[in-house]
MIKE-994321 format. One record per residue: y, z, x of N, C-alpha, C in turn; residue number from 1. Coordinates in pm, 1 decimal, padded with zeros to 6 digits, always signed. Example, Ala and Ser with C-alpha at 12.3 -4.5 7.8 and 13.67 -1.06 7.14 Angstrom:
BEGIN
+----------+----------+----------+----------+----------+----------+----------+----------+----------+-----+
:      nyy :      nzz :      nxx :     cayy :     cazz :     caxx :      cyy :      czz :      cxx : seq :
+----------+----------+----------+----------+----------+----------+----------+----------+----------+-----+
: -00569.0 : +00780.0 : +01319.0 : -00450.0 : +00780.0 : +01230.0 : -00330.0 : +00780.0 : +01320.0 :   1 :
: -00225.0 : +00708.0 : +01285.0 : -00106.0 : +00714.0 : +01367.0 : +00003.0 : +00787.0 : +01290.0 :   2 :
+----------+----------+----------+----------+----------+----------+----------+----------+----------+-----+
# end
This chain:
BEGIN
+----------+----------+----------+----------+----------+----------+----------+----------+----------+-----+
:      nyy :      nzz :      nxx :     cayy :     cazz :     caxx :      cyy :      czz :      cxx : seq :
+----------+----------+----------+----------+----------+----------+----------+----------+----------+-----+
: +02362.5 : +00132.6 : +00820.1 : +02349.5 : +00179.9 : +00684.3 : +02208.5 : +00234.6 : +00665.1 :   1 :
: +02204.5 : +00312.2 : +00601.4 : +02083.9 : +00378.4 : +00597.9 : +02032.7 : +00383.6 : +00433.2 :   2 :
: +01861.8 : +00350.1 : +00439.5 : +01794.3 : +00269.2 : +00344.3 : +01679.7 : +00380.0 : +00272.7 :   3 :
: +01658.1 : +00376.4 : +00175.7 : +01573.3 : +00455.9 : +00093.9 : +01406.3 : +00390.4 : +00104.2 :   4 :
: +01283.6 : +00399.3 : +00159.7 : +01174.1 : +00347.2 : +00217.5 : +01093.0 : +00424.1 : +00054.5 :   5 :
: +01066.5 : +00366.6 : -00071.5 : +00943.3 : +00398.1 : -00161.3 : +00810.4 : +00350.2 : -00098.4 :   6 :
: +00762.0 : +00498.4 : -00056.1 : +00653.7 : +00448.3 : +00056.0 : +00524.7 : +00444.9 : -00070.0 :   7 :
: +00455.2 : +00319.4 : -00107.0 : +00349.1 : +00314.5 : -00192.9 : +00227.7 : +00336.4 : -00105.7 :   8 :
: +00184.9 : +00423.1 : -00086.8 : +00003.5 : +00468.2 : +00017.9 : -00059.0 : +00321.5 : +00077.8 :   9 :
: -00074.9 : +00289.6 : +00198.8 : -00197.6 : +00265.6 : +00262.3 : -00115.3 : +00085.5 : +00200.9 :  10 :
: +00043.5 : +00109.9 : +00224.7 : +00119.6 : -00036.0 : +00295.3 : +00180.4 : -00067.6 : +00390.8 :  11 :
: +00215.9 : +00012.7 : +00462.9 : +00258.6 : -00000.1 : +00599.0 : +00372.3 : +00092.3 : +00599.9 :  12 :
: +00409.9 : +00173.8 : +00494.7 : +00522.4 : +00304.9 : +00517.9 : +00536.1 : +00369.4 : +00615.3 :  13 :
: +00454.0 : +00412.5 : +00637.5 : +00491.5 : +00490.0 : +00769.2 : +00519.3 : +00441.3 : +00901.7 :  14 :
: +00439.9 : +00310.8 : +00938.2 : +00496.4 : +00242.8 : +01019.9 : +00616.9 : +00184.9 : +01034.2 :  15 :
: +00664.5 : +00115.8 : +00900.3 : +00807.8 : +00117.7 : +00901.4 : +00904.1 : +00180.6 : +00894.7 :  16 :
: +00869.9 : +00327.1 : +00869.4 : +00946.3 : +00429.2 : +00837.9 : +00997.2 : +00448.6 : +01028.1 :  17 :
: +00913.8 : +00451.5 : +01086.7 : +00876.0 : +00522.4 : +01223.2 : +00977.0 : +00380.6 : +01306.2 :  18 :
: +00957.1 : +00286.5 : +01246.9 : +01016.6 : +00184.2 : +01341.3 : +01145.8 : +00148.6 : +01279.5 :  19 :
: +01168.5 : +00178.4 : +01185.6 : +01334.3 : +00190.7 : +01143.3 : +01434.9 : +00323.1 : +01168.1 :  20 :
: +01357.9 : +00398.2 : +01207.8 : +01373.4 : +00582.4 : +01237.2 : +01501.7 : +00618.6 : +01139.8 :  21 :
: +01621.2 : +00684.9 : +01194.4 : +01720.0 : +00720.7 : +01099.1 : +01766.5 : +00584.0 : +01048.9 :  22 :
: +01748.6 : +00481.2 : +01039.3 : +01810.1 : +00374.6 : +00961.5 : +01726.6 : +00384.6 : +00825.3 :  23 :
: +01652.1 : +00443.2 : +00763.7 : +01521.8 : +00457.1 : +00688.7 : +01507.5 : +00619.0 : +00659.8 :  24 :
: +01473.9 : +00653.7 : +00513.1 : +01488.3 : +00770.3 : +00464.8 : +01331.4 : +00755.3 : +00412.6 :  25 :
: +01227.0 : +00794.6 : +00442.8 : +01139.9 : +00761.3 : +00337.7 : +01084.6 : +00875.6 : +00251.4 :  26 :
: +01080.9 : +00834.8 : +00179.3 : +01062.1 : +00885.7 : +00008.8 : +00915.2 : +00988.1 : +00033.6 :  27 :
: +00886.1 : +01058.7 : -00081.2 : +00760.7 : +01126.4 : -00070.4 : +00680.9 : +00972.7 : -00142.9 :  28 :
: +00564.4 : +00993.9 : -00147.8 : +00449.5 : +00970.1 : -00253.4 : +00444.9 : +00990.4 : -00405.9 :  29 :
: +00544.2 : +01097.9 : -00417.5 : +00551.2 : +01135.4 : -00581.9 : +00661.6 : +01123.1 : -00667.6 :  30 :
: +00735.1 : +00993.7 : -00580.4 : +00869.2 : +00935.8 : -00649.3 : +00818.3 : +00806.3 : -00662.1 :  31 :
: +00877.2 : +00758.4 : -00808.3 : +00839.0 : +00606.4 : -00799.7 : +00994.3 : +00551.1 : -00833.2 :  32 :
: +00971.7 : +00445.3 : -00848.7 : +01103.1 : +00379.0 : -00801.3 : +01254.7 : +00402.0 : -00955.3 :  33 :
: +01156.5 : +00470.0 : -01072.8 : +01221.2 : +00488.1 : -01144.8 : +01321.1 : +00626.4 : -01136.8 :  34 :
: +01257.0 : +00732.3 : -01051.6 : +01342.1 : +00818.5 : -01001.4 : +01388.4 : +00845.6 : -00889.3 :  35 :
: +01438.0 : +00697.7 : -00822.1 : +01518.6 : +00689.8 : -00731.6 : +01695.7 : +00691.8 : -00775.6 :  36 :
: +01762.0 : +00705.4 : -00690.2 : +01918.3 : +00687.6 : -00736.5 : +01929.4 : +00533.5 : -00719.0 :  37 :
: +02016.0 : +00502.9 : -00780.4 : +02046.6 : +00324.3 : -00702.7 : +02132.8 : +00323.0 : -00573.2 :  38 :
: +02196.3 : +00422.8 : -00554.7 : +02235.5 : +00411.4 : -00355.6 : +02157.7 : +00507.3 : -00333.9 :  39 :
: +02116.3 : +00524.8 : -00200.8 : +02154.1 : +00400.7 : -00113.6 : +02029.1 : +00279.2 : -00156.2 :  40 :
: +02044.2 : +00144.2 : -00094.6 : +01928.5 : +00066.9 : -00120.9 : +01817.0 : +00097.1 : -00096.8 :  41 :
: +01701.4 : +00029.9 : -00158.5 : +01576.6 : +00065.5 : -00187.7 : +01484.6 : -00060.2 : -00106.5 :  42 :
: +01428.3 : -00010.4 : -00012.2 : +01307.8 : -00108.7 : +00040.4 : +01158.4 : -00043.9 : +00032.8 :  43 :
: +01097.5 : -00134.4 : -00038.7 : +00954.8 : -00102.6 : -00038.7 : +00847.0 : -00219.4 : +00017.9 :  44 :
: +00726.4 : -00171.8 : -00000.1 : +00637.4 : -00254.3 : +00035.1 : +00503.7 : -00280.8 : -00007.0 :  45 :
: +00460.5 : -00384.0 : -00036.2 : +00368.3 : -00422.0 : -00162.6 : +00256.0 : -00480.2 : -00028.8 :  46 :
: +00141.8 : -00456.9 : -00078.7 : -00025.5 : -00507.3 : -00027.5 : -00092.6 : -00568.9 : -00118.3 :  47 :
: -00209.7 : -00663.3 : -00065.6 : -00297.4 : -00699.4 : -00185.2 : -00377.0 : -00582.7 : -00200.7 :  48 :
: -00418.8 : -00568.7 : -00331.2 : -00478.5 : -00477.0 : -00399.0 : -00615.5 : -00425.3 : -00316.9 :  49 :
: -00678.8 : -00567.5 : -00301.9 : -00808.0 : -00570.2 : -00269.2 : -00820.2 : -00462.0 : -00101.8 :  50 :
: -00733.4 : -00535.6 : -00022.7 : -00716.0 : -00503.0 : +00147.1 : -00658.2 : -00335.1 : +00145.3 :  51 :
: -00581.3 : -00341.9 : +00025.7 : -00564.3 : -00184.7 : +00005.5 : -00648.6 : -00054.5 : -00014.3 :  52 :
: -00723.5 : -00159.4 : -00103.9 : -00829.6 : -00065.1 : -00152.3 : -00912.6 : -00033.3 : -00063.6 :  53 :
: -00980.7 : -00146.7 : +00019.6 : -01072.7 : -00092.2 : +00156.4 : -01011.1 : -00005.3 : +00230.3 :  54 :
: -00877.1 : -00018.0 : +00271.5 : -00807.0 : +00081.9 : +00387.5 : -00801.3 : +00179.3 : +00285.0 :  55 :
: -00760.9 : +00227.0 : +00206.6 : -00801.0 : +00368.9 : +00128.9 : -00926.4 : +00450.8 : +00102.7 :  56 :
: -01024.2 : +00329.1 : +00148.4 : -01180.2 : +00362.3 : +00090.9 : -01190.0 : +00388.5 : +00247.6 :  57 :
: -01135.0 : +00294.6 : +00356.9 : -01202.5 : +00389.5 : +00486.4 : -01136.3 : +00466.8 : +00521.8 :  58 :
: -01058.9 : +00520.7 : +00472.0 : -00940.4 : +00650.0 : +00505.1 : -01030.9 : +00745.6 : +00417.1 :  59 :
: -01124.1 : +00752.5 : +00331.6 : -01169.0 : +00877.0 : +00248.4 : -01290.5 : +00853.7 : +00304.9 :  60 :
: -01374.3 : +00788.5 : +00303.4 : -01490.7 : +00756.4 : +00298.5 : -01516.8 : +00836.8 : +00416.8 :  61 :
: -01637.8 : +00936.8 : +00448.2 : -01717.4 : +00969.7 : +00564.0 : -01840.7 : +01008.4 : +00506.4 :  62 :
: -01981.5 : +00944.4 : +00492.8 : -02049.0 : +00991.2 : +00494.6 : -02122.6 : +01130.2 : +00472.1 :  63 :
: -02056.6 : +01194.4 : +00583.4 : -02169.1 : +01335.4 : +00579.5 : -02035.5 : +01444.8 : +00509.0 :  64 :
: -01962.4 : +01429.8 : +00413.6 : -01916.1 : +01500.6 : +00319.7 : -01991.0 : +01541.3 : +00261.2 :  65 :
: -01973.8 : +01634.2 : +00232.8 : -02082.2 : +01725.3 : +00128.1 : -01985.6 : +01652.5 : -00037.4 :  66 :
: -02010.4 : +01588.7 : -00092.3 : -01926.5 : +01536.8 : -00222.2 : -02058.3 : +01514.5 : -00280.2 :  67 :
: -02128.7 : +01512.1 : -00377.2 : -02255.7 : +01418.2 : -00424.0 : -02196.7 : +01276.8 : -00455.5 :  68 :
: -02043.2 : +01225.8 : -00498.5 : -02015.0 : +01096.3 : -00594.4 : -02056.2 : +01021.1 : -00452.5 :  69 :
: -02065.6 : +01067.0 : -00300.5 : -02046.1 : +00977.5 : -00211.2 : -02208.0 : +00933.3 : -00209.1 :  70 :
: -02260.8 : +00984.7 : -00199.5 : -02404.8 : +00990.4 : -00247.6 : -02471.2 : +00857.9 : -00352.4 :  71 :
: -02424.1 : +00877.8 : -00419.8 : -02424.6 : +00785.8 : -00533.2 : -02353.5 : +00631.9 : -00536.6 :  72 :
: -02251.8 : +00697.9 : -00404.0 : -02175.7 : +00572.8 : -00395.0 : -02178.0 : +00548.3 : -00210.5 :  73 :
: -02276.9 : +00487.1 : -00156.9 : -02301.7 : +00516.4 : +00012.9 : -02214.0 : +00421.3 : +00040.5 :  74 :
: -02208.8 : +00295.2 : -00024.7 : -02104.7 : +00193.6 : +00070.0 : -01945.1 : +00146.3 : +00003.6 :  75 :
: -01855.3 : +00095.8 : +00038.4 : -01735.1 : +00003.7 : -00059.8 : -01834.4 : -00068.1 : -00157.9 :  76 :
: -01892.2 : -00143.5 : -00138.7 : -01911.3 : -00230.6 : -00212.3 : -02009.5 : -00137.4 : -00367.2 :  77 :
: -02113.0 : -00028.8 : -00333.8 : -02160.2 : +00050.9 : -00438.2 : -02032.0 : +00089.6 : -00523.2 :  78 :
: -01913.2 : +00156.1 : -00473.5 : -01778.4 : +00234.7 : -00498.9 : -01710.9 : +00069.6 : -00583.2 :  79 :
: -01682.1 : -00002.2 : -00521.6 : -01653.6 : -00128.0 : -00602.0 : -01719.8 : -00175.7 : -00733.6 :  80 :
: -01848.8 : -00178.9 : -00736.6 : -01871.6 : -00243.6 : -00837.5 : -01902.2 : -00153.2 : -00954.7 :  81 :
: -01888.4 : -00032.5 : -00945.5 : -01896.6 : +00096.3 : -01048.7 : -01779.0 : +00163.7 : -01082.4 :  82 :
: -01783.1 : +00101.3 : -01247.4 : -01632.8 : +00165.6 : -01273.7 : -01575.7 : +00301.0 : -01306.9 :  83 :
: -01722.9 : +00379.3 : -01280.5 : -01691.6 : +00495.2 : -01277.7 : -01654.5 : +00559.7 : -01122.8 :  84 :
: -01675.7 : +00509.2 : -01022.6 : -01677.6 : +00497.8 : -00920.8 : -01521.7 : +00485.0 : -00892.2 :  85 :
: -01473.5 : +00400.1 : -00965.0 : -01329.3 : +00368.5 : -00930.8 : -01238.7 : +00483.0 : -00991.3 :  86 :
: -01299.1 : +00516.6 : -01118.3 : -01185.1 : +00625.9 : -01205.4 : -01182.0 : +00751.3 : -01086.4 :  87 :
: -01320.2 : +00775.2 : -01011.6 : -01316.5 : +00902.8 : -00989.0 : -01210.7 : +00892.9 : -00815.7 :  88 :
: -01310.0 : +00739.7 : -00768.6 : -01166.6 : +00772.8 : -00674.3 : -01039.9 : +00822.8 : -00683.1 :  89 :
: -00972.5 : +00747.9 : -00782.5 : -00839.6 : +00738.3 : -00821.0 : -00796.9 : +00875.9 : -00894.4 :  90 :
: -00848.9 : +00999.7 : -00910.5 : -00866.0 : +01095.0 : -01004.4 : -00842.8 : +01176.6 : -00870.8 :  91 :
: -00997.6 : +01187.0 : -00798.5 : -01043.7 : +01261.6 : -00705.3 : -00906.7 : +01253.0 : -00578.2 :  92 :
: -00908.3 : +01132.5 : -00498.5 : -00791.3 : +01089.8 : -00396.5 : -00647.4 : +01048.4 : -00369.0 :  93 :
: -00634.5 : +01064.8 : -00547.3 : -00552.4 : +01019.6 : -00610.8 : -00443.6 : +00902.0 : -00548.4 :  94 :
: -00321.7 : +00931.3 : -00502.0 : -00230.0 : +00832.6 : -00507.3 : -00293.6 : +00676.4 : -00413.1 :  95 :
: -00378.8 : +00733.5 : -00308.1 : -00411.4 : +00606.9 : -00236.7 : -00481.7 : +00487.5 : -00314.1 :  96 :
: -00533.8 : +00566.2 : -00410.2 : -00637.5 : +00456.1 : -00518.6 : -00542.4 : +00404.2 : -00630.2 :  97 :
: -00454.0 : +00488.3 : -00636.9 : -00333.5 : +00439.0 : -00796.5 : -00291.7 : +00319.0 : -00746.2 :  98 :
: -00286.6 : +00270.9 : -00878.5 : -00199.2 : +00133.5 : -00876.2 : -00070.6 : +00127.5 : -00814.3 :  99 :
: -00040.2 : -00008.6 : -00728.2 : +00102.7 : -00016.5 : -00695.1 : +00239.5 : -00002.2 : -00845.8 : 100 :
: +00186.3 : -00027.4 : -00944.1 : +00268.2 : -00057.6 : -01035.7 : +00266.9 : +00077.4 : -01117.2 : 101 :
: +00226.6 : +00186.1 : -01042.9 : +00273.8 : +00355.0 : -01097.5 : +00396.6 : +00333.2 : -01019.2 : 102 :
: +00433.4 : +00302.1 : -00912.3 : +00524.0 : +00352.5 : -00852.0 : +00656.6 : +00230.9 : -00847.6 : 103 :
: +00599.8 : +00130.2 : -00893.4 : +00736.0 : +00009.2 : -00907.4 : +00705.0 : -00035.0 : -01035.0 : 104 :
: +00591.3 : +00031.4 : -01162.6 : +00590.2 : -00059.6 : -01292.8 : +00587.7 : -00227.6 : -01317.2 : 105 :
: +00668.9 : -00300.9 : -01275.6 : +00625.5 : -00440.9 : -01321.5 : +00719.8 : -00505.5 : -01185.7 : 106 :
: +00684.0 : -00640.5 : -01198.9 : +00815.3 : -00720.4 : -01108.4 : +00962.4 : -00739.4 : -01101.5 : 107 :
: +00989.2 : -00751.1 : -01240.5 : +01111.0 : -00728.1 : -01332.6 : +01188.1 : -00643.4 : -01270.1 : 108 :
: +01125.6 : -00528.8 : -01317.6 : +01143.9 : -00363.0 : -01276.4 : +01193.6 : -00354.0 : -01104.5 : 109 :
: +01079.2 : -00418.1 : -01005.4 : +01136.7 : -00366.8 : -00878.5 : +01224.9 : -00507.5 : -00825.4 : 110 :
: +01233.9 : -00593.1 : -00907.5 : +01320.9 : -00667.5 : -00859.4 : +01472.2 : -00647.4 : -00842.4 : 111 :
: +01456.1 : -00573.7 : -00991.9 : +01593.9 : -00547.2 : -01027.6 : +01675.1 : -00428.6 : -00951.4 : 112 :
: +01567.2 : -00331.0 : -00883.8 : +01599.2 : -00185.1 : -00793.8 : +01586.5 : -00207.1 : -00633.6 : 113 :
: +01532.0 : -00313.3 : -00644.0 : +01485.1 : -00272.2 : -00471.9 : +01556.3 : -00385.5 : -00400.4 : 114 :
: +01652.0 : -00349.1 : -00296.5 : +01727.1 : -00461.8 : -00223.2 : +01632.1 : -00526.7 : -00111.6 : 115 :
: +01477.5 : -00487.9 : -00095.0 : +01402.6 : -00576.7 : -00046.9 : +01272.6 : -00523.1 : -00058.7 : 116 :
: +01190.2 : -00650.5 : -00078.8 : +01028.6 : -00554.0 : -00134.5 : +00932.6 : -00662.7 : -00019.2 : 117 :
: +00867.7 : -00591.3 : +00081.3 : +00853.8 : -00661.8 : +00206.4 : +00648.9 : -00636.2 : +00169.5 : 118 :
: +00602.4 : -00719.8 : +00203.2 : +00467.0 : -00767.8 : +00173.6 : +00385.4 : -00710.9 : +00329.1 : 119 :
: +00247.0 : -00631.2 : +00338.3 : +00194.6 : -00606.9 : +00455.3 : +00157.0 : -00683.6 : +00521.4 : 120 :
: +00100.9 : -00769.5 : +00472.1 : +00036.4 : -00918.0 : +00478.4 : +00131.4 : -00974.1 : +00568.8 : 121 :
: +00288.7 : -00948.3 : +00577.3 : +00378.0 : -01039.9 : +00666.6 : +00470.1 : -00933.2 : +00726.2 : 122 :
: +00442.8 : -00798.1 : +00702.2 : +00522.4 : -00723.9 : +00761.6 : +00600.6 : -00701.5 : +00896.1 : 123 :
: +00547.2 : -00773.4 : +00999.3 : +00624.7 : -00821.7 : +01081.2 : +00771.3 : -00881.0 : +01079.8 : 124 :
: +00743.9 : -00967.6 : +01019.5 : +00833.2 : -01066.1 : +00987.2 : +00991.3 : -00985.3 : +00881.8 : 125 :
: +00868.6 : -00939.6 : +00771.7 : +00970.9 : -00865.4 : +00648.6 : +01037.2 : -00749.8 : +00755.9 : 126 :
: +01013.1 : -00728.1 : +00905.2 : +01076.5 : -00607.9 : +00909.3 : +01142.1 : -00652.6 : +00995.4 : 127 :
: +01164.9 : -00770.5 : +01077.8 : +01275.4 : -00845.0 : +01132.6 : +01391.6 : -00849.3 : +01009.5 : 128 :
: +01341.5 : -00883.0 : +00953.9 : +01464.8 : -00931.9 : +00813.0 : +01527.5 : -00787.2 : +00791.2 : 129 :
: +01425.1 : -00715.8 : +00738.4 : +01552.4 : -00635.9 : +00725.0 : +01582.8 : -00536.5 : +00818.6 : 130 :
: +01567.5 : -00535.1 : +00944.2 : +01607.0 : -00487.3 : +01042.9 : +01739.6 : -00557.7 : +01136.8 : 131 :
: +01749.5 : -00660.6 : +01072.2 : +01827.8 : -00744.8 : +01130.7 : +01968.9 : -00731.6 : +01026.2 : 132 :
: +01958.7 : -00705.1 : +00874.2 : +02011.8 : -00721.3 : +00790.5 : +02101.9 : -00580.9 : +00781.7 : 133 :
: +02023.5 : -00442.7 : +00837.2 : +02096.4 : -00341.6 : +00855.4 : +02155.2 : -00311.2 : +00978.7 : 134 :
: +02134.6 : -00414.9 : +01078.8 : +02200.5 : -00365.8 : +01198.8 : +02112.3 : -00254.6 : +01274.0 : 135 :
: +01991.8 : -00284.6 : +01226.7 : +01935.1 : -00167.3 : +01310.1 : +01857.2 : -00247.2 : +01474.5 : 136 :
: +01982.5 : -00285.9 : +01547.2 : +01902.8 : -00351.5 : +01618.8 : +01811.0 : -00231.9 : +01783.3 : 137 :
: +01738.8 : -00318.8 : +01855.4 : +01642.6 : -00237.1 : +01946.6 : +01540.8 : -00140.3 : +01860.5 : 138 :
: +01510.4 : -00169.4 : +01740.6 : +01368.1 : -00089.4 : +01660.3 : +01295.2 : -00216.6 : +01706.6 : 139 :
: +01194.3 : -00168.0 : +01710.0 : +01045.6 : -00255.3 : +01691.7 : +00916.5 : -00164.8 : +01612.8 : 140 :
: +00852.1 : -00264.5 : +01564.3 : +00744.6 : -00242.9 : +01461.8 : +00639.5 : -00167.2 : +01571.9 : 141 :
: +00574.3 : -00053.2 : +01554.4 : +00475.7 : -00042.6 : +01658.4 : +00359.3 : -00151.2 : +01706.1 : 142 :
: +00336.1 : -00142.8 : +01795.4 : +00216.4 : -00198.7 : +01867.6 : +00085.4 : -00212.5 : +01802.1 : 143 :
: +00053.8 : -00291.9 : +01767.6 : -00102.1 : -00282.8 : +01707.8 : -00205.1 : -00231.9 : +01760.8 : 144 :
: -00167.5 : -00202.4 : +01918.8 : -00267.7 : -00163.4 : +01999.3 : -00224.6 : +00019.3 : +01996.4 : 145 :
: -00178.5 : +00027.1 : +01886.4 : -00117.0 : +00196.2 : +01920.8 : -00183.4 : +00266.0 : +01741.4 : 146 :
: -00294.9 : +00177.6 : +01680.1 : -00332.5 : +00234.2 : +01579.7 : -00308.7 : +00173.7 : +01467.7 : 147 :
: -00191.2 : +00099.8 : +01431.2 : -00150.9 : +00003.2 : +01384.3 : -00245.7 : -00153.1 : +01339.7 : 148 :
: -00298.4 : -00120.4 : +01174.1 : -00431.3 : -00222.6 : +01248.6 : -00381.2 : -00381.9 : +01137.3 : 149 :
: -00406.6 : -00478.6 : +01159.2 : -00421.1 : -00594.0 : +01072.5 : -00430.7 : -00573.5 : +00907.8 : 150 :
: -00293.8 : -00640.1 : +00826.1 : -00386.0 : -00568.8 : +00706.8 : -00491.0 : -00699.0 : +00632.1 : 151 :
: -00510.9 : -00747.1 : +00690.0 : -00644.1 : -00795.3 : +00630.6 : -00745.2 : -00827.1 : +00765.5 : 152 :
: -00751.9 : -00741.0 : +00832.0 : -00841.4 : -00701.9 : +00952.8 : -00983.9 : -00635.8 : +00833.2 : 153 :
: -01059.4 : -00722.9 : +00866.5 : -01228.3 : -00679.2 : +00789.5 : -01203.5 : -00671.9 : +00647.0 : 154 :
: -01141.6 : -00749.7 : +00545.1 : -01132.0 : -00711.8 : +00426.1 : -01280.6 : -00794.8 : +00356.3 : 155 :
: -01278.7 : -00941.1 : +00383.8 : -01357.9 : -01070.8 : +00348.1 : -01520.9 : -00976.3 : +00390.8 : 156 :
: -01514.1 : -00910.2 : +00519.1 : -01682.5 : -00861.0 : +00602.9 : -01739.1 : -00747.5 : +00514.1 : 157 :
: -01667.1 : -00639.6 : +00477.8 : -01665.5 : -00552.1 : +00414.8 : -01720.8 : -00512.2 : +00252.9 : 158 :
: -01657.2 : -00662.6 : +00170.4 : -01705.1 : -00626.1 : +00035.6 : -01758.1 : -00784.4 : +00024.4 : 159 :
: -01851.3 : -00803.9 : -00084.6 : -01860.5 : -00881.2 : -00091.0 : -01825.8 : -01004.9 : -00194.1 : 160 :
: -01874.6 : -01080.4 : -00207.7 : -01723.2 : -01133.3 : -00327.6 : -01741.6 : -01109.6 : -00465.2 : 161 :
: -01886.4 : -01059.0 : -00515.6 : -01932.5 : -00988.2 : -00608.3 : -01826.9 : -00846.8 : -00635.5 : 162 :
: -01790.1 : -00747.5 : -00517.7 : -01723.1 : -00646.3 : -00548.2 : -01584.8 : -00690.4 : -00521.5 : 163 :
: -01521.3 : -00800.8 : -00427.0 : -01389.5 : -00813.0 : -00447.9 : -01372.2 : -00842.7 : -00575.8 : 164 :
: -01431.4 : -00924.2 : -00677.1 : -01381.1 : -00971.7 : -00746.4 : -01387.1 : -00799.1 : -00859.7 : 165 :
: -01455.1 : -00747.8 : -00876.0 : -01438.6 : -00608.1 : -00926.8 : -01343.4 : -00542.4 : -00928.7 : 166 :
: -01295.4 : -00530.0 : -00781.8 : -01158.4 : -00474.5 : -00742.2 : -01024.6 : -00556.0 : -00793.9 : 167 :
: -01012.9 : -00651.7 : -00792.4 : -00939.8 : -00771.1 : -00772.9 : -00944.0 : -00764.3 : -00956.6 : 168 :
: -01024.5 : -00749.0 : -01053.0 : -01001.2 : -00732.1 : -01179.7 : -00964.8 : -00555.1 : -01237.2 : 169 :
: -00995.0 : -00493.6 : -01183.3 : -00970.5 : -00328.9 : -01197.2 : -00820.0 : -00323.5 : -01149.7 : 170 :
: -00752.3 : -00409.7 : -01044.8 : -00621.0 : -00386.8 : -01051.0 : -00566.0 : -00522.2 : -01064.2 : 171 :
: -00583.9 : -00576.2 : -01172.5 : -00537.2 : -00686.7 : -01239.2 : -00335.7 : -00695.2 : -01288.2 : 172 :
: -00349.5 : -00589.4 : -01327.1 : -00170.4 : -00577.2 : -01286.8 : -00114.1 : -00548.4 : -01215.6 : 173 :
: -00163.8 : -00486.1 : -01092.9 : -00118.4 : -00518.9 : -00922.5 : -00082.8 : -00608.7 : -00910.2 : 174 :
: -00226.2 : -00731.7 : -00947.6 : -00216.6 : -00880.1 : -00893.4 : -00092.5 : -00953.7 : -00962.3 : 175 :
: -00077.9 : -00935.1 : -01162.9 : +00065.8 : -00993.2 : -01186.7 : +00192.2 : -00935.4 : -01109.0 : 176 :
: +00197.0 : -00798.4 : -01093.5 : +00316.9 : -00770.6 : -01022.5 : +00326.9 : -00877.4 : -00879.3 : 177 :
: +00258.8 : -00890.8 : -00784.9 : +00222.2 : -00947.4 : -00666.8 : +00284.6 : -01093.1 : -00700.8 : 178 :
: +00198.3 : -01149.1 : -00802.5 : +00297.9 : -01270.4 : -00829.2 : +00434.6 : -01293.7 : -00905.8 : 179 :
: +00440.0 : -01155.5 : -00931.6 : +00609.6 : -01140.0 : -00929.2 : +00734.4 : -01177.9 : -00862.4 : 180 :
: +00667.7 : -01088.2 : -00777.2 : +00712.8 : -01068.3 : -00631.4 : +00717.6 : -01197.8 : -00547.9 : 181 :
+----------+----------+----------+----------+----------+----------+----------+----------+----------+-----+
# end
């Protein structure tokens, strides 16, 4: 049976997309789960906010960009604790910085649409389940050694708990959806 993937930026979409291959349809970036159809089923995948936000910040972030905001903002943790810093990410890079809850709105909401909402944090595991559940057997999750990195690989080294907690309040309804979920 083949599954509808609402890929939310910088959660493991594409990897699961790639390791479910035609068992898995995945969605653009500019559908959220409210303009999906209800068949076929809907699997998505939710991150902590915080671990997200760094892998989005080192997916943009290079230094010798000619940008001035980077300037102003040299490390995560400068970009963290300035909330102008955050609007412009999210403006400037757009979907990787948007909230998970543009694209699934509340818990309620993707509980009620999505026949499984699989966490990065355990994605392994969430993709046994439902790889097992569609019969998609002989997929495997790629190799970690193939690019594929930890998602909370350097999150704690990176910011410090002064700017997690910044982040960690700037997407404060991430975090209720999360304990939705």
């Amino acid at each position: 049976m083949a599954m509808s993937l609402l890929h939310v930026p910088k959660t493991g979409g594409v990897a699961l997309a790639a390791a479910l291959g035609r068992h898995v349809v995945r969605m653009g970036h500019d559908m959220r789960l409210e303009d999906y159809p209800l068949w076929p089923p809907i699997i998505t995948i939710v991150r902590d906010p915080v671990a997200r936000w760094v892998s989005a910040w080192d997916m943009t972030y290079q230094p010798n960009r000619n940008i001035p905001e980077y300037v102003r903002w040299p490390t995560a943790n400068d970009a963290a604790l300035d909330p102008e810093a955050l609007a412009w990410l999210e403006s400037y890079w757009g979907r990787a910085f948007w909230p998970q809850c543009y694209w699934l709105r509340d818990s309620k909401f993707a509980l009620s649409r999505c026949w499984y909402v699989a966490h990065t944090e355990t994605l392994d595991e969430d993709f046994a389940t439902i790889r097992d559940a569609i019969g998609a057997m002989g997929c495997e999750m790629p190799a970690r050694t193939s690019g594929r990195r930890n998602a909370n690989q350097g999150v704690k080294s990176i910011l410090t708990p002064v700017a997690e907690t910044a982040i960690r309040a700037h997407y404060h309804d991430d975090y209720a959806l999360l304990r939705g979920l």
